[in-house]
VOKOL-88627 format. One record per residue: residue number from 0; residue in three letters; chain; x, y, z of N, C-alpha, C, O in turn. Coordinates in Angstrom, 3 decimals, always signed. Example, Ala and Ser with C-alpha at 12.3 -4.5 7.8 and 13.67 -1.06 7.14 Angstrom:
! VOKOL-88627
+-----+--------+--------+----------+----------+----------+----------+----------+----------+----------+----------+----------+----------+----------+----------+
: num : residu : chaine :       nX :       nY :       nZ :      caX :      caY :      caZ :       cX :       cY :       cZ :       oX :       oY :       oZ :
+-----+--------+--------+----------+----------+----------+----------+----------+----------+----------+----------+----------+----------+----------+----------+
:   0 :    Ala :      A :  +13.190 :   -5.690 :   +7.800 :  +12.300 :   -4.500 :   +7.800 :  +13.200 :   -3.300 :   +7.800 :  +14.236 :   -3.319 :   +8.465 :
:   1 :    Ser :      A :  +12.850 :   -2.250 :   +7.080 :  +13.670 :   -1.060 :   +7.140 :  +12.900 :   +0.030 :   +7.870 :  +13.409 :   +1.138 :   +8.039 :
+-----+--------+--------+----------+----------+----------+----------+----------+----------+----------+----------+----------+----------+----------+----------+
END
This chain:
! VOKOL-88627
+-----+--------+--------+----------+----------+----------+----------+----------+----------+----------+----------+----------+----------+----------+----------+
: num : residu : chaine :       nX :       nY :       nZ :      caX :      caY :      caZ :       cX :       cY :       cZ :       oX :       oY :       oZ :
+-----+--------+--------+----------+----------+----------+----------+----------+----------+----------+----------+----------+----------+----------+----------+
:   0 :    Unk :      A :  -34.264 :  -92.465 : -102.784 :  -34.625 :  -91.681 : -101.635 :  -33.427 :  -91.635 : -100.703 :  -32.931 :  -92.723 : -100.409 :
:   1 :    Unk :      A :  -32.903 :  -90.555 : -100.209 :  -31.915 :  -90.435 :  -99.429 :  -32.000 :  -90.098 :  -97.658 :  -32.779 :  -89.481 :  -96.932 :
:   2 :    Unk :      A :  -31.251 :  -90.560 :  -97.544 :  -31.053 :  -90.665 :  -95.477 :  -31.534 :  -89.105 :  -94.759 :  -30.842 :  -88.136 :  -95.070 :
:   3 :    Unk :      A :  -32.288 :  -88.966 :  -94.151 :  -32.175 :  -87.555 :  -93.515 :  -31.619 :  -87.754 :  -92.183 :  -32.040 :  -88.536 :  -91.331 :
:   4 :    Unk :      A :  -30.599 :  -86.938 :  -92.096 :  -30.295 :  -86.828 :  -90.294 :  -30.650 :  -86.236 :  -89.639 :  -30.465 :  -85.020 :  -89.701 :
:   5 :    Unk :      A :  -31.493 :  -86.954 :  -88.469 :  -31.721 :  -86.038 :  -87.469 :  -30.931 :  -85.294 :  -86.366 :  -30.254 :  -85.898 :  -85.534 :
:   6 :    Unk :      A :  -31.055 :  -83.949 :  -86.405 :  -30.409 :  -82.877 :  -85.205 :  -30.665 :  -84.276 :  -83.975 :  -31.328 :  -85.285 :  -83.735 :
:   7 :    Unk :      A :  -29.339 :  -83.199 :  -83.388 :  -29.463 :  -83.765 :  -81.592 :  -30.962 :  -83.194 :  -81.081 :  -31.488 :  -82.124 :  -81.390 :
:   8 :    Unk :      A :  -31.422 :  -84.137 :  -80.297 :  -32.742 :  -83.729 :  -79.390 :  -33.892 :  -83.913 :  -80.167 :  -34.972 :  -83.848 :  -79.580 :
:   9 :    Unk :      A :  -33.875 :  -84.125 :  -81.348 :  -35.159 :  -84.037 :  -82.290 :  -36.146 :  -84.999 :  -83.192 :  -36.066 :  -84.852 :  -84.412 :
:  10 :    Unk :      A :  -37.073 :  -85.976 :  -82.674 :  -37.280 :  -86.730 :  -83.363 :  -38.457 :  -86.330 :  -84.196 :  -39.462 :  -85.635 :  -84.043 :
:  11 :    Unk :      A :  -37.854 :  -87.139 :  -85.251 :  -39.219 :  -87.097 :  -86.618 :  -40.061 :  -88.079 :  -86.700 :  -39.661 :  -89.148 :  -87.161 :
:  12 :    Unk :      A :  -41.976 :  -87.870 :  -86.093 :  -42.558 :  -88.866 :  -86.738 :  -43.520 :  -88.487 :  -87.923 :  -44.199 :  -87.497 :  -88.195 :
:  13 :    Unk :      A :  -43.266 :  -89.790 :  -88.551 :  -44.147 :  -89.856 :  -89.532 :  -45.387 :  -90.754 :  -90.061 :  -45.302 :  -91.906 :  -90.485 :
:  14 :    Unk :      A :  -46.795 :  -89.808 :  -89.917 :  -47.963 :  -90.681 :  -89.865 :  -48.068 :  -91.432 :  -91.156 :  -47.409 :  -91.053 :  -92.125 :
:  15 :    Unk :      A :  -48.750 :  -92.332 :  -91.219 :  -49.087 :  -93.237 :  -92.256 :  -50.378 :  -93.216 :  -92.608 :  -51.220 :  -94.015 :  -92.199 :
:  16 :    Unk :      A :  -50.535 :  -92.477 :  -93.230 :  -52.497 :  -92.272 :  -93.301 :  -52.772 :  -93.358 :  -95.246 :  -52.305 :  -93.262 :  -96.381 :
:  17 :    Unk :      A :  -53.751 :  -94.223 :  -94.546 :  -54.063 :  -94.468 :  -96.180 :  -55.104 :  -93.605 :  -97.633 :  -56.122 :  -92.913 :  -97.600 :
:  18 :    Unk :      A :  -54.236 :  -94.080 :  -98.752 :  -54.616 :  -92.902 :  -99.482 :  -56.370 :  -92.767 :  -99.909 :  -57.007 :  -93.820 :  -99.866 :
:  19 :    Unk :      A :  -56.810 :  -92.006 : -100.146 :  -58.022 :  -92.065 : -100.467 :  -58.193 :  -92.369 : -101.854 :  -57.412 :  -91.841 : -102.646 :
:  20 :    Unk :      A :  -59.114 :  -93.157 : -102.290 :  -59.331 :  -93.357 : -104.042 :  -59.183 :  -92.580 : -104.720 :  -58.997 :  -92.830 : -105.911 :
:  21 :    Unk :      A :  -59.215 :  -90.747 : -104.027 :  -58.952 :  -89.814 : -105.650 :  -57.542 :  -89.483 : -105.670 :  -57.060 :  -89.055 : -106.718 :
:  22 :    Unk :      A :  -56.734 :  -89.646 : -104.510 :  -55.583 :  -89.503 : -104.133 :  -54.907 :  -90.500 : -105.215 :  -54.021 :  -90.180 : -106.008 :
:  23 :    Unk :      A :  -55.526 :  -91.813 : -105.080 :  -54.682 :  -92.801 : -105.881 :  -55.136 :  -92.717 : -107.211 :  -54.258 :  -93.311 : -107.836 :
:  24 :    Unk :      A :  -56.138 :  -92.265 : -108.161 :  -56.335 :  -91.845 : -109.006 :  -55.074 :  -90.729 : -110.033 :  -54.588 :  -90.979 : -111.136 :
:  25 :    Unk :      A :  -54.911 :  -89.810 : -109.362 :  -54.103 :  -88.739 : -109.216 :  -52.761 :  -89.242 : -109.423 :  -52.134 :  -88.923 : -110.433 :
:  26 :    Unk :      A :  -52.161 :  -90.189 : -108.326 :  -51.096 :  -90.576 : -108.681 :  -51.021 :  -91.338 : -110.074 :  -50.351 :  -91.046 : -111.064 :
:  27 :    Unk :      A :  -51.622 :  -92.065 : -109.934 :  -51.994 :  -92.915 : -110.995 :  -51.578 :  -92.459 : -112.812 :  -50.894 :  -92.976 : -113.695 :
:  28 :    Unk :      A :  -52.612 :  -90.962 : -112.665 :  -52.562 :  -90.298 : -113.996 :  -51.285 :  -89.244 : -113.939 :  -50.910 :  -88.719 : -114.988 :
:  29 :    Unk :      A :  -50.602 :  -88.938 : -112.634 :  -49.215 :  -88.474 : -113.292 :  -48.378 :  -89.570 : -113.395 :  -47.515 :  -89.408 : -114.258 :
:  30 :    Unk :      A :  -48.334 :  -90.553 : -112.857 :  -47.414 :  -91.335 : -113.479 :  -47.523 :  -91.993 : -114.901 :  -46.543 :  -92.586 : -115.350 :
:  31 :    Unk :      A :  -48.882 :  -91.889 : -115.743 :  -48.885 :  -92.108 : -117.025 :  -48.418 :  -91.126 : -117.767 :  -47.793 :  -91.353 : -118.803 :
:  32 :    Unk :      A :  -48.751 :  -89.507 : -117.176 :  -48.628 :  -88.856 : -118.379 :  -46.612 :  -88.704 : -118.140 :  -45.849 :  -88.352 : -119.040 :
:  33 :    Unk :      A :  -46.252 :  -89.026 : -116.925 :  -44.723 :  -88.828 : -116.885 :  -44.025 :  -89.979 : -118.057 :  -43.067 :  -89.867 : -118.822 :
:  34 :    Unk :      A :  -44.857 :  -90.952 : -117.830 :  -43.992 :  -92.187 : -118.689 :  -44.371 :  -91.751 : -120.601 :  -44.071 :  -92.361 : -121.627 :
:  35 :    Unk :      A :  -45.010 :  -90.659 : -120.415 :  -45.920 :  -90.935 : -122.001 :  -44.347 :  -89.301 : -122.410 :  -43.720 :  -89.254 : -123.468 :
:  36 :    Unk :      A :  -44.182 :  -88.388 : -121.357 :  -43.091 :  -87.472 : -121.816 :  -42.028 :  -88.115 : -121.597 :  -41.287 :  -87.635 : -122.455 :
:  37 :    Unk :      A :  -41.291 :  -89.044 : -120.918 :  -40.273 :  -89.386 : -121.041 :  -40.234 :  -90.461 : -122.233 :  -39.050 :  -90.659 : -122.503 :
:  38 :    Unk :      A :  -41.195 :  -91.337 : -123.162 :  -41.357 :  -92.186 : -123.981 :  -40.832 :  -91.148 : -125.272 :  -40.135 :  -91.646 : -126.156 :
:  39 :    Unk :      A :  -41.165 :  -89.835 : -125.326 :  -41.146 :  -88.802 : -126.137 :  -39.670 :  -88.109 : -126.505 :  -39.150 :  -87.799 : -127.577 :
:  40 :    Unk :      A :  -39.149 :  -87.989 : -124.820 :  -37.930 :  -87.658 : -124.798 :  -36.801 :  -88.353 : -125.745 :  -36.025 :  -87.953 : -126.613 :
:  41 :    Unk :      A :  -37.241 :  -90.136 : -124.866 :  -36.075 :  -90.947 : -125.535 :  -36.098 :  -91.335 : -127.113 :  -35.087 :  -91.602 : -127.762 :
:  42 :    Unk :      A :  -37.210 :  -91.323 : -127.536 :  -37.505 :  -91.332 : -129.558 :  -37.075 :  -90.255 : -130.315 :  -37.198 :  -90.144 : -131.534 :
:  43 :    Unk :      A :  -36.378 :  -89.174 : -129.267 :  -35.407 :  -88.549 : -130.439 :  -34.704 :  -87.968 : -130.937 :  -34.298 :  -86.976 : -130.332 :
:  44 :    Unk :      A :  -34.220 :  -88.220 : -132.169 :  -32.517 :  -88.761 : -132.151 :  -32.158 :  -87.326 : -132.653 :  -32.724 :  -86.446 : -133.302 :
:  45 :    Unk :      A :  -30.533 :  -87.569 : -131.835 :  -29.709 :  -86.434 : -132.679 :  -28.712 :  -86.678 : -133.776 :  -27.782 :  -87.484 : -133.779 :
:  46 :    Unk :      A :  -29.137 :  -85.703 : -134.846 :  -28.739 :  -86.031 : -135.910 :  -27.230 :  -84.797 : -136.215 :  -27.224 :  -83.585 : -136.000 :
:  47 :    Unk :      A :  -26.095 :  -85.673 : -136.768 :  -24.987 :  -84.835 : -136.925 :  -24.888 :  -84.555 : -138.375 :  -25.341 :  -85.306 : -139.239 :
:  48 :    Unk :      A :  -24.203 :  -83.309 : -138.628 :  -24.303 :  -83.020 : -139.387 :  -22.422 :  -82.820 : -139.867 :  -21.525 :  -82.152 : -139.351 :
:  49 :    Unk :      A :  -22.447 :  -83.698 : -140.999 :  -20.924 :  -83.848 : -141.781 :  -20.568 :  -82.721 : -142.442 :  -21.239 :  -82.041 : -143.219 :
:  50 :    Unk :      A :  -19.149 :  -82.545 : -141.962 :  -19.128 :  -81.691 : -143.025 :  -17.994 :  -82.286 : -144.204 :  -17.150 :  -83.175 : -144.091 :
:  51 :    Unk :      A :  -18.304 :  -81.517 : -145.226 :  -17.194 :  -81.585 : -146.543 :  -16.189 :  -81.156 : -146.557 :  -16.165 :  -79.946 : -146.334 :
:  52 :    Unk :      A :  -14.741 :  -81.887 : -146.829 :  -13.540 :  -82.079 : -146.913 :  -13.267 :  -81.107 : -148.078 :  -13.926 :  -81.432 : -149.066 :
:  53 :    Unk :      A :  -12.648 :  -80.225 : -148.233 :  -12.324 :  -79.846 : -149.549 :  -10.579 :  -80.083 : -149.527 :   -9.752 :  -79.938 : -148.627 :
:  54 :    Unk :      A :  -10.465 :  -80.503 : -150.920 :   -9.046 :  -80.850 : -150.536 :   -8.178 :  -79.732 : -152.278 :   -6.959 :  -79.697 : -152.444 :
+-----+--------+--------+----------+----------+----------+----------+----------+----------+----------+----------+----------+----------+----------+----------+
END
């Protein structure tokens, strides 16, 4: 997460509201299905292809 700067004259607040159970549900199931496509991503391989020398 990176720094935001605030302009001259301008402050930022930010409320803290707690999440509601379907809220955390929600998070919950994208962060499985994110870990289940990136599990997908990293299993697979690139394969090179040689070539023949003719001499």
């Amino acid at each position: 997460m990176g720094l935001i700067k605030e302009p001259k004259n301008v402050d930022f607040y930010v409320l803290d509201k707690p999440w509601t159970v379907e809220e955390k549900k929600e998070l919950s199931t994208f962060i499985k299905l994110r870990k289940v496509k990136q599990q997908k991503r990293s299993t697979r391989t690139v394969t090179k292809v040689r070539r023949k020398v003719t001499v």
